[in-house]
N, C-alpha and C positions, 0 to 999 in steps of 0.2 A: 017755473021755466023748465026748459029741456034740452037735450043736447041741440046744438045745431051745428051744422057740418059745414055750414056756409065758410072758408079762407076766411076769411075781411075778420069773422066773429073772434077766430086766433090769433091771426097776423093783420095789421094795421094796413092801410092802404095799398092792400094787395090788388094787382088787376092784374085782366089778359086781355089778349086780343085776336086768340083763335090760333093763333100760334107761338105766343113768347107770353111768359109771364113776366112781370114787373113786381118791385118789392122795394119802396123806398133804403135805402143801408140804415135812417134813422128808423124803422120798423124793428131795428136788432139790435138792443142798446149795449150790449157785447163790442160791436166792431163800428169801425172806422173806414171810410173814403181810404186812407193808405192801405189798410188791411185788404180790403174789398177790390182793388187796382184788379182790371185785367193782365195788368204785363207782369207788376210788383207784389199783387199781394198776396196774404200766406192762407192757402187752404185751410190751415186747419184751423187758423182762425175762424174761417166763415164757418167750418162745421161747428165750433166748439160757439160760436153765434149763434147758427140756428138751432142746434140745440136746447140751448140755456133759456132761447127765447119759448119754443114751445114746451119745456118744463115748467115756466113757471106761467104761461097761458092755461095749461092744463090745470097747473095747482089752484091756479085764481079762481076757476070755475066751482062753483058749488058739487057736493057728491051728485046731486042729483041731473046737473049739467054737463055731468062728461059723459064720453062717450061709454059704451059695455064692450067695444071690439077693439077697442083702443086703449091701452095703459102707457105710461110713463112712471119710471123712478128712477131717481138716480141717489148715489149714495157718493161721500168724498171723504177722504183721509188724508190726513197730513203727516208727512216725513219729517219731526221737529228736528234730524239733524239739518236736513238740507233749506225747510220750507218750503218745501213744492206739496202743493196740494193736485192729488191725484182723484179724479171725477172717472164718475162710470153712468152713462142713461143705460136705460134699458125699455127698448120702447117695442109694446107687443103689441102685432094687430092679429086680428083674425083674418084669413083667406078663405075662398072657396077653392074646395083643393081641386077640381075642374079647368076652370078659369083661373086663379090666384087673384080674381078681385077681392076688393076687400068687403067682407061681406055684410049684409044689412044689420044693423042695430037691431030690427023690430023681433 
């Protein structure tokens, strides 16, 4: 196989409809209906959601199925006085430095 760039093939029942994207919350197994609230819930949850969710999409994939313009890693540490574990992604794409699209694979 080989990369494919297709949404749906990273994230689970993703759609659109030419102007809004959709994304089940059970597509992020990080967060929660409370967290995800328009009025109540907490941002950084859903960042630290989608996150999590496309690091270990990427990790799932075989070397030879991920992308070449696209990395992810992240690394985490733990403070054993407190127990808070501190996360870092680091997620690099390539652009066209003209455009800033992201630029082809081939």
């Amino acid at each position: 196989m080989a990369f494919s760039p297709v949404p749906t093939d990273w994230i689970a029942n993703w759609s659109e409809d030419g102007t809004n994207i959709t994304v089940p919350i059970a597509s992020f197994p990080e967060l929660t209906a409370a967290e995800a609230d328009a009025a109540t819930g907490d941002i950084r949850k859903i960042v630290w959601a989608i996150l999590e969710k496309l690091y270990q999409a990427y990790n799932a994939k075989a070397t030879a199925d991920r992308p070449t313009k696209w990395t992810v890693t992240k690394s985490s540490s733990v403070n054993t006085q407190t127990g808070v574990v501190t996360n870092s992604f680091i997620h690099t794409i390539y652009t066209e430095i003209s455009t800033q699209e992201v630029a082809d694979e081939s």
